[in-house]
N, C-alpha and C positions, 0 to 999 in steps of 0.2 A: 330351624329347618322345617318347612312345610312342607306339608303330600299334597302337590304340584309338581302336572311334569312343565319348563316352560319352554317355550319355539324359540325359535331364532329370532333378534331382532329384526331382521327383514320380512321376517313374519311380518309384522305390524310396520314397514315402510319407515324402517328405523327407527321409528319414534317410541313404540311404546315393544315389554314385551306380553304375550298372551298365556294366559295360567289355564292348566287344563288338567283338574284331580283324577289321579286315576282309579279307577272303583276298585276297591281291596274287599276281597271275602275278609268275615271274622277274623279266623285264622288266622291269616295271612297278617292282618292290621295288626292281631294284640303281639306277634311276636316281631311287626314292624316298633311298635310303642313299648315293646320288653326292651329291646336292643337301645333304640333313642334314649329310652330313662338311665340302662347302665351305663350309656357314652357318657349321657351330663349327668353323670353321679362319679366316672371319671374311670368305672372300669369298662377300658375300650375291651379289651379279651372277648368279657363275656358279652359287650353290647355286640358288636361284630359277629361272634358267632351266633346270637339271634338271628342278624339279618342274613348270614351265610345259610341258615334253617329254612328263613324264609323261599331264597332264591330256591331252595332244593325243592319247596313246598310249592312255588309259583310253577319249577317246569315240571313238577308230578300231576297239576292241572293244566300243562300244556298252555300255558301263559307268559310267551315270551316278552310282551312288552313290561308284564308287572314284574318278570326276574331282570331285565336291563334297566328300569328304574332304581331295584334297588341294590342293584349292583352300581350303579352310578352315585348312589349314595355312600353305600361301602367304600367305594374308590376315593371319593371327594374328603371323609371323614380320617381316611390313614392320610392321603396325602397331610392334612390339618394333624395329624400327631406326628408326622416327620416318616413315614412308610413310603414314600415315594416311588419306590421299584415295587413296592406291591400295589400300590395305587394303578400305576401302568398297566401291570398285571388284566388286572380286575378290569377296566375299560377295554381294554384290547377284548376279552372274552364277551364283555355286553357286546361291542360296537359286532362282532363274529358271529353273537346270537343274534340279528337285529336284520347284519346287512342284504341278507336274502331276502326276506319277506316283511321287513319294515325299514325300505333303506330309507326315509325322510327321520324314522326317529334314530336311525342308525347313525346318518348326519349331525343329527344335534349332540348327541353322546360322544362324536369325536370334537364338537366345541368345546363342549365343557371339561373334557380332556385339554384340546391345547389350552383352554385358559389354564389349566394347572400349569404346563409346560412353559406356558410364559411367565408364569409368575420365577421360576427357575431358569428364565433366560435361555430355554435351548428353545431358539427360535427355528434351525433346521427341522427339528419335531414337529412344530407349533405348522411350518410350510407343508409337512408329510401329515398332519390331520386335513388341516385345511382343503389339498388338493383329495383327500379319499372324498372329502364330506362333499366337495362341489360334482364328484364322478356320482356320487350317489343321486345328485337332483337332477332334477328336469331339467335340461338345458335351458329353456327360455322360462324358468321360474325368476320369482324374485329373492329367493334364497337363493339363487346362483351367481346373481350379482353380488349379494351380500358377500358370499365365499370369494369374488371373483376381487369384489372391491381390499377383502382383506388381504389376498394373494397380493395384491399390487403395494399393498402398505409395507408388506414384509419385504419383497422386493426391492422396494427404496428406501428402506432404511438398510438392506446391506447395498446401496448407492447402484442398483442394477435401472437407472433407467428406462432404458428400452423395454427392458420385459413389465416393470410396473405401469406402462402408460398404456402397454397394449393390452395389458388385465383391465387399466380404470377405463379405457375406451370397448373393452367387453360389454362390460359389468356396466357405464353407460349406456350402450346401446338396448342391451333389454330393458332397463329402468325408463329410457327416453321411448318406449314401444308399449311398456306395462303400465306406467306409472306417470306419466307426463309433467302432472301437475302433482307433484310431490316434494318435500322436502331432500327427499332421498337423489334425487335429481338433483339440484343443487348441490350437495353433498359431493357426488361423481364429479359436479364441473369443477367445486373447490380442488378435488386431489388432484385431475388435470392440469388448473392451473398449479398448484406447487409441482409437480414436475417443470412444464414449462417454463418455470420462473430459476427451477433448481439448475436447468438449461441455459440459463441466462436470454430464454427466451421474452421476452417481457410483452411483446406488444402481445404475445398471445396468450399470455399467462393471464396479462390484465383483461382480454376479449372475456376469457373463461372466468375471472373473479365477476366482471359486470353482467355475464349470461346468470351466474349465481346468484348474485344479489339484486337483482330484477324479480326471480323466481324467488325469494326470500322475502321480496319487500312486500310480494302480493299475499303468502302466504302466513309467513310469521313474522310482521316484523319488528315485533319486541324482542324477538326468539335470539338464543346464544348465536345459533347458526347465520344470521343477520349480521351478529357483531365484529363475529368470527370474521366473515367475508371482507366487512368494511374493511377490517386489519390488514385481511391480506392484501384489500386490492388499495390500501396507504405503505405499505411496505413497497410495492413495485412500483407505485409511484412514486416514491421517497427516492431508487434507484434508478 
């Protein structure tokens, strides 16, 4: 586990993501590095209440971003011993210290929240982070499409078309305004077309795989997302 905090994949236009340490007084660090050493020496108790020290010690220096860090670590670390409802716990109280006056880091702490939540399949949760984390960004960010694009995933996989297509044509239209020439673009027209195609729409499913892979071939075109596309748009032409 490193001291990094990291952004959201659309930070970086889906492709990479961005690591940014956060500066820890002495303090603060040796009883972040007490905690970590008792967790991988395997007594959680005492490592956790290190870091439980810690968070006390970040908000007596008025340091809410360093206490929702390592309250996000706290939380990520029970979830990993099987504490699940205290994990919840724990993230709900960062994302509450956060969402006033740092709601972009507030947003990222309810992702890496639902990713716990998904890994436990309660996909309801996983849609009740996602929509706080996209109320928290700026409307026409590119972390809003991100959230917008993932809203539309959830969407169609419990088979809700209509609402998924109107998330991925969101979440395209800011990406087609921010980012034009991006892979993240491509990306949006792929989920378009598998709706359209889930449609039994084809002639427009396939318009949207070859708008894809146009923007694929100039971009990346060794890249997964290349190969990806070609699949899609031999699938709909197979039918």
């Amino acid at each position: 586990m490193s001291l990094n905090w990291i952004l959201p994949p659309a930070a970086g236009l889906g492709l990479w993501e961005i690591k940014a340490r956060p500066t820890f007084p002495e303090a603060l660090l040796a009883l972040y590095r007490q905690g970590k050493n008792r967790i991988a020496a395997g007594d959680f108790v005492a490592g956790a209440q290190h870091w439980r020290s810690a968070v006390e010690a970040a908000d007596q220096r008025n340091a809410p971003l360093l206490a929702a860090w390592l309250q996000d670590q706290l939380a990520q670390e029970l979830e990993n011993t099987g504490r699940s409802t205290e994990a919840d716990a724990v993230w709900e109280r960062a994302v509450q210290r956060l969402e006033g006056s740092q709601p972009a880091a507030a947003a990222q702490l309810l992702r890496d929240w639902s990713t716990s939540l998904e890994r436990r399949n309660l996909w309801d949760l996983v849609e009740v982070c996602y929509r706080r984390a996209l109320a928290l960004e700026q409307a026409e960010s590119l972390t809003a499409a991100w959230d917008l694009g993932t809203l539309g995933s959830i969407a169609s996989r419990r088979g809700d078309l209509s609402v998924a297509e109107d998330l991925f044509l969101k979440g395209y239209s800011i990406v087609e305004k921010l980012a034009p020439e991006s892979p993240v673009l491509g990306m949006a027209l792929n989920s378009l077309g598998n709706i359209a195609e889930a449609r039994s729409d084809l002639s427009i499913a396939e318009e949207r795989f070859r708008q894809a892979l146009k923007l694929f071939e100039r971009l990346e075109p060794n890249g997964t997302n290349f190969a990806q596309t070609l699949t899609n748009l031999g699938t709909v032409n197979m039918n």
